[in-house]
C-alpha positions in Angstrom: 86.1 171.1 119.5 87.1 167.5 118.1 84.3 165.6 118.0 86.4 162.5 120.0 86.8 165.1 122.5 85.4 164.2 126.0 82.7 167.0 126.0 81.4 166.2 122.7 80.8 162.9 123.2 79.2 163.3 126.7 75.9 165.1 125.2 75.3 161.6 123.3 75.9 159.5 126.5 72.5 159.7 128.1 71.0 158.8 124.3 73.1 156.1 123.7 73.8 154.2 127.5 72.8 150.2 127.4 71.5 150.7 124.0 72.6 148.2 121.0 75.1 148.8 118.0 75.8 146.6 115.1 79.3 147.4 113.3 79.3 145.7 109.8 82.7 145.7 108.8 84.3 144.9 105.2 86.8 142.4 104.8 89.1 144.7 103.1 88.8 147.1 106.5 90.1 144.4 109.2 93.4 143.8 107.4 93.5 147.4 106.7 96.5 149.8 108.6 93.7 151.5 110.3 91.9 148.5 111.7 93.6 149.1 114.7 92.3 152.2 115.3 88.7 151.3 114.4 89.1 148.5 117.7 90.2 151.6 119.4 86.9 153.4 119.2 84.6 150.1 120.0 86.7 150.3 123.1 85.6 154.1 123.7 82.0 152.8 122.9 82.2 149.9 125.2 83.7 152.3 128.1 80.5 154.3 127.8 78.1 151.1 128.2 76.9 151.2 124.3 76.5 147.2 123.5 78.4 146.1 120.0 77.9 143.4 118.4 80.9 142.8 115.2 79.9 141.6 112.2 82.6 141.2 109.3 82.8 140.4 105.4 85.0 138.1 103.9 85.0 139.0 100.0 88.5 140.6 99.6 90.2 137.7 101.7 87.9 135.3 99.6 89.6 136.5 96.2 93.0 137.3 97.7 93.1 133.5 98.8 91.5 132.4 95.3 94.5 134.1 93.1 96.8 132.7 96.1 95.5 129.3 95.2 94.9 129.8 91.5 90.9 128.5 91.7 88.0 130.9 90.1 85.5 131.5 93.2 81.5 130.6 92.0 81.0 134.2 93.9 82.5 136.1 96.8 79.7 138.6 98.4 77.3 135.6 99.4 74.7 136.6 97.0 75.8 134.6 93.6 76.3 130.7 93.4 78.6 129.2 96.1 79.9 126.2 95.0 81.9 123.7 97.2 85.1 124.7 96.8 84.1 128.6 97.1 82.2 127.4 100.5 85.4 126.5 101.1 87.5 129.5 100.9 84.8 131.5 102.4 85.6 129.1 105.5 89.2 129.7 105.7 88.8 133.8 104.7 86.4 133.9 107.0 88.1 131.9 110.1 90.8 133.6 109.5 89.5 137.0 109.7 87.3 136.5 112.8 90.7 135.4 114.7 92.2 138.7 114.0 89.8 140.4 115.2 89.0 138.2 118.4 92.4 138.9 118.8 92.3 143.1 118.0 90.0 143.0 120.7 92.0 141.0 123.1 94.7 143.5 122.6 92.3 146.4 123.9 91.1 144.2 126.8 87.5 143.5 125.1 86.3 139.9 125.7 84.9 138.8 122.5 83.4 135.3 121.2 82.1 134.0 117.9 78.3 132.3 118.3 77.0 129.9 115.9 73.9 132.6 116.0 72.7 132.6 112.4 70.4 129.7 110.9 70.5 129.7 107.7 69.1 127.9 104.9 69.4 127.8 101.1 68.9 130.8 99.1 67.8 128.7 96.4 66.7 128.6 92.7 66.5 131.9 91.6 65.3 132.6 87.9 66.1 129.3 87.2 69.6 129.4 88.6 70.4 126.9 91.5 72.7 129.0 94.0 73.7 126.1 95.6 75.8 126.9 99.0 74.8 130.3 99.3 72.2 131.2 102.2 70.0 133.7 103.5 69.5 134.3 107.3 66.2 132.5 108.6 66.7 133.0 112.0 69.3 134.6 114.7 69.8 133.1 118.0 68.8 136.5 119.9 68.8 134.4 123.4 72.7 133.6 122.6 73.5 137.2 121.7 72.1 138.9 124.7 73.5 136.6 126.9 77.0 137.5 125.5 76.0 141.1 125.3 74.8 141.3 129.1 78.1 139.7 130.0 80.1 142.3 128.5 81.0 140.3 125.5 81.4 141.3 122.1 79.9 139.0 119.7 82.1 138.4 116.2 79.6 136.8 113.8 81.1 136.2 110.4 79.4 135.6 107.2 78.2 131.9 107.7 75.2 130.4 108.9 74.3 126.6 109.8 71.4 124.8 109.4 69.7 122.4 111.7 71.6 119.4 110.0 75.1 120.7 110.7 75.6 122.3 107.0 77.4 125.2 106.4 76.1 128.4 103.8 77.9 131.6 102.6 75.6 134.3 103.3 76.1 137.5 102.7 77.7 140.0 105.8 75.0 142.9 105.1 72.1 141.0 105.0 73.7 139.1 108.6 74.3 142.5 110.2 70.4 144.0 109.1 68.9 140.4 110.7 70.6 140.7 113.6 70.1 144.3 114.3 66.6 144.0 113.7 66.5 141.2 116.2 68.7 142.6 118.9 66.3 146.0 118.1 69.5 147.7 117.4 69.7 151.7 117.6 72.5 151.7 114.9 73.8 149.6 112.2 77.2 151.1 110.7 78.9 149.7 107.6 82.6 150.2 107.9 83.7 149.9 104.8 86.4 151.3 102.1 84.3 154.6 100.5 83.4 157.7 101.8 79.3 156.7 101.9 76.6 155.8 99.0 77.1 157.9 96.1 74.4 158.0 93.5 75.4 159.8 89.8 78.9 160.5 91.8 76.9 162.5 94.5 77.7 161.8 98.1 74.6 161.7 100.2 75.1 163.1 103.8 71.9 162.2 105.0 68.9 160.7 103.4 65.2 159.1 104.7 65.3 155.6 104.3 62.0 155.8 102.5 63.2 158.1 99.7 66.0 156.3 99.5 64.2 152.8 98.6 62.1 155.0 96.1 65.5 156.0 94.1 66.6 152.2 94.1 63.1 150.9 92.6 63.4 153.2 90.2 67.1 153.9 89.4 69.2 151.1 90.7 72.1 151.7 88.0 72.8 155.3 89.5 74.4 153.7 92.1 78.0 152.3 92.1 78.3 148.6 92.0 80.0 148.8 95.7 77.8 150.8 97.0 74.5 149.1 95.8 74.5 146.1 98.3 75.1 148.9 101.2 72.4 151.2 99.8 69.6 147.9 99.9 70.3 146.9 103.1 70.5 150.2 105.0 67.0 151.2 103.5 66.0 147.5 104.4 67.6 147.9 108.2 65.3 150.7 108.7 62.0 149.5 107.2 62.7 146.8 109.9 63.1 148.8 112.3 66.5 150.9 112.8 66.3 154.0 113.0 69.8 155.2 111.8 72.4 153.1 109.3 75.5 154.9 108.9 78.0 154.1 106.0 81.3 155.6 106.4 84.6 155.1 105.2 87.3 153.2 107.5 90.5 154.3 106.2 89.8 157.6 107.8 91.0 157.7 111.3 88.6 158.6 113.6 86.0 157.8 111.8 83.7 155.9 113.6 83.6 157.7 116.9 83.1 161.3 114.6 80.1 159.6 112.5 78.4 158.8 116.0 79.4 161.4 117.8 79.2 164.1 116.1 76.4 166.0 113.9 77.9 166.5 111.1 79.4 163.2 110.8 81.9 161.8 108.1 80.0 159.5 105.8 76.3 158.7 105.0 73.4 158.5 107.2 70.2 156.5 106.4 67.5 157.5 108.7 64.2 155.9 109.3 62.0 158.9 110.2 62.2 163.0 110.1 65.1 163.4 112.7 65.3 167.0 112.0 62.5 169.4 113.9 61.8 173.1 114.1 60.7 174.3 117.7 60.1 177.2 119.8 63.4 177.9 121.2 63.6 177.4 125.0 65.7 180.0 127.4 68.1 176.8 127.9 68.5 177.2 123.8 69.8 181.3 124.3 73.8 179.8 124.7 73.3 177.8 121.1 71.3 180.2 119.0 74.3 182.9 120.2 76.9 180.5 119.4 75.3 179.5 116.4 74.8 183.4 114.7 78.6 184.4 115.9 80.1 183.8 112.5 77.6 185.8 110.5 77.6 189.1 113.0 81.3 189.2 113.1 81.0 189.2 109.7 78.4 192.2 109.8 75.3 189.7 108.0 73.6 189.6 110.9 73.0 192.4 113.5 74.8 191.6 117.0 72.5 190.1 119.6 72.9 190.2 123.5 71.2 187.3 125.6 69.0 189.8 127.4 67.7 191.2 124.0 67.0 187.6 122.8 65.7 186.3 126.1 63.4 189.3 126.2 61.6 188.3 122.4 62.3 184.6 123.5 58.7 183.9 122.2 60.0 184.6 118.8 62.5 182.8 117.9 62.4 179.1 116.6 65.4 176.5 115.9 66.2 174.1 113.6 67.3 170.8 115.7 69.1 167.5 114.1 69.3 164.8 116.3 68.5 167.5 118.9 71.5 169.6 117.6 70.9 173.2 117.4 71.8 174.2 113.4 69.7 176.5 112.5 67.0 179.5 113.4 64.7 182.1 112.7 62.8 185.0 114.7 59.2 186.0 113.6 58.9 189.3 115.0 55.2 190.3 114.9 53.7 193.7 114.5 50.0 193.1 114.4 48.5 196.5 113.7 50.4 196.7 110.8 49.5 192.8 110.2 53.2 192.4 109.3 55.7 190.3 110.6 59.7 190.3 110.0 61.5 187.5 109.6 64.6 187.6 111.5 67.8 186.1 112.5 67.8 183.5 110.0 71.1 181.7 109.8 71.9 178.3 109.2 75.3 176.6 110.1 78.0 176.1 107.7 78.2 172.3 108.0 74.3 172.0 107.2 74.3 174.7 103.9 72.8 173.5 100.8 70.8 171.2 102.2 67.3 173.2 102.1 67.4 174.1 106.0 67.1 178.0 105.4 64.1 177.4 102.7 62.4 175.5 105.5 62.9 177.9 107.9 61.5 180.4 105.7 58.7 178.8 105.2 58.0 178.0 108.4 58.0 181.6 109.6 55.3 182.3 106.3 52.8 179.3 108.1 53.4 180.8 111.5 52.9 184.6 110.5 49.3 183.0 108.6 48.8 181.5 111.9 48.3 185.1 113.6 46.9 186.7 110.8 49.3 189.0 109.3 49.4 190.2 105.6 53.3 190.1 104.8 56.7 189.7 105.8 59.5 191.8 105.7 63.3 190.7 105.9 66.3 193.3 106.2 69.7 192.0 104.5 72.9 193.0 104.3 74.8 190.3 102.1 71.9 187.5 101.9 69.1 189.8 99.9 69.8 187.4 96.7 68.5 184.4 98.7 65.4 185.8 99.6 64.5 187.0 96.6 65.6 183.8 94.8 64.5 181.3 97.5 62.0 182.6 99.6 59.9 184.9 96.5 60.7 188.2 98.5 60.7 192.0 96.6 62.8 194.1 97.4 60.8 197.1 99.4 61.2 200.6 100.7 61.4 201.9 104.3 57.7 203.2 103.5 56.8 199.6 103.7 58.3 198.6 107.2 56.0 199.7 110.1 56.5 202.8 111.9 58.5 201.0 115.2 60.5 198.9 113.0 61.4 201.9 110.8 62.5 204.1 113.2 65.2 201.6 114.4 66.6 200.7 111.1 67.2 204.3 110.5 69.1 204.6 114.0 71.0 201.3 112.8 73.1 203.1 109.6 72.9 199.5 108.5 71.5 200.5 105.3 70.1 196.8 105.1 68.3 195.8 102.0 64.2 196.4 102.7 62.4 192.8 101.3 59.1 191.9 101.2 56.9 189.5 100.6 52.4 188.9 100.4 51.6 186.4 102.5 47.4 187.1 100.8 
């Protein structure tokens, strides 16, 4: 199923009804082809009651208009020196720009409107460097915003701010869209922008905690890619304030939007503020998924075939690996307490969420349950995966001697001829 198909984006409905976005979108993304397209899917959010406020860059119309003028801008992200006539073509960039969009989303039937919702005041004299017209956000007019945003309106806030004396500052469009998700208590903040998602020594992340993610910038700031550094700051910053998911995805690629938020595996990068991921005792309503879920591996013989009965019946042994509340994983812990043994079952992990230290997890989760009630060691029977246990889990491989007598008896019925691993809990 597409993830922009109806039924996958009803399961996020109830989650995200009447609660806040905040779209941070490049300047080189709303005079890009697929633009269009990316008004298209705040339409899809707006149908399904999800508030969005817009907020939009200005550097690539900044320079463009620069080289069209033949001037050298002070700076063009808003965190350099802003002279006076850089203010000035971040003005016209930016006016520019935020009519476009006001009228993309006229075209789509969105009402829209551009607040004068950011206070600003200077950024200052920084080691010794005067930074002139350049600002940083001191407050956001969060009376204004929800006002719009309880009318239905779409609020287009551009990388300016004003101070109380009518001045104007160039401030930078990241550090607008974190303030003002943090004061609207966004759920989201998504930076649309013109790479697949924060790379560090040319490796995509997919998801990372916000937390270790500020750790890597304190130390290791020049891992990152010079694009992607001001992203990478201000989605660890979003969520220490408060948001508890940036996304950073790429918006040249169609669809792109709607399959970051609705869908689990998404497209780009996700930032998250707290462990979104959970193991749990699987429910009877969880039979469907974990069936679903372990189809690829029996039809391709790694995994023994399961009926609902047989796995309703054992219900109390099985556990599931949830993202977002998205079934990915699981694992049975059959137990066998005379023998003090348990086997670790049905592990299987879906093919969009390998290599990213689920199965050890699960794993090791079964070991802490199994110490839980007491028993002595764990047995796993493989047909294909026997090199993973051994190499991530620390399991031996074993004889049918050391399988207890009931568990024996059935894999010699199976003619599986599975790989017997063990592994001392004591």
């Amino acid at each position: 199923m597409k993830p922009t198909d109806l039924r996958g984006i009803l399961q996020y409905v109830p989650r995200f009804r009447d609660k806040t976005f905040v779209i941070a979108v490049d300047g080189a993304i709303v005079t890009d082809d697929n633009f269009a397209n990316i008004l298209l899917d705040i339409a899809v959010l707006r149908s399904l009651n999800i508030r969005v406020t817009l907020v939009h860059g200005a550097s690539a119309q900044i320079r463009a208009l620069a080289a069209e003028r033949n001037v050298t801008p002070s700076d063009t992200d808003g965190t350099g020196i802003t002279d006076a006539e850089t203010l000035k073509l971040a003005l016209t960039a930016s006016n520019r720009l935020t009519h476009e969009i006001l009228e993309g989303l006229a075209i789509h039937d969105l009402r829209a409107a551009c607040p004068n919702a950011i206070t600003a005041h200077p950024m200052g004299i920084l080691g010794g460097v005067d930074h002139q017209l350049t600002g940083k956000v001191e407050r956001v007019d969060v009376d204004l915003l929800q006002t719009l945003l309880q009318q239905g309106i779409i609020p287009v806030i551009p990388p300016l701010g004003f101070d109380g004396e009518g001045r104007t500052y160039r401030v930078n469009s990241d550090g607008v869209a974190v303030a003002v998700a943090e004061a609207l208590k966004a759920v989201k903040v998504i930076f649309v922008t013109t790479y697949d998602g924060i790379f560090r020594q040319g490796r995509l992340f997919r998801q990372v905690l916000a937390s270790d993610l500020a750790e890597v910038l304190a130390r290791n700031r020049d891992e990152f890619p010079p694009e992607a550094l001001s992203k990478a700051i201000h989605a660890a910053a979003a969520c220490k304030a408060g948001v508890p998911r940036v996304h950073v995805i790429n918006g040249r690629v169609d669809e792109a939007l709607l399959t970051e938020v609705f869908s689990n595996e998404g497209i780009g990068t996700l930032i998250y503020a707290n462990e979104y991921q959970q193991i749990r005792r699987a429910l009877k309503k969880d039979v469907p998924a974990i069936l679903k879920l372990i189809q690829p591996s029996v039809e391709s013989e790694e995994l023994v075939r399961r009926t609902r009965a047989s796995v309703e019946k054992q219900l109390g042994d099985y556990y599931i690996f949830e993202t977002d509340k998205n079934t990915v994983g699981c694992v049975a812990l059959h137990p066998y307490p005379d023998q003090r043994m348990g086997e670790l079952a049905c592990l299987y992990v879906k093919a969009s969420h390998e290599n990213q230290g689920i199965g050890r997890k699960l794993i090791q989760f079964a070991e802490s349950k199994a110490r839980e009630l007491g028993l002595d060691s764990l047995v796993a029977l493989s047909t294909q995966a026997f090199t993973y246990f051994q190499s991530k889990g620390g399991f031996q491989e074993g004889t049918p001697d050391d399988l207890p007598p009931a568990r024996r008896e059935k894999y010699e019925q199976s003619g599986r001829h599975s790989k017997i691993l063990i592994k001392r809990l004591k």
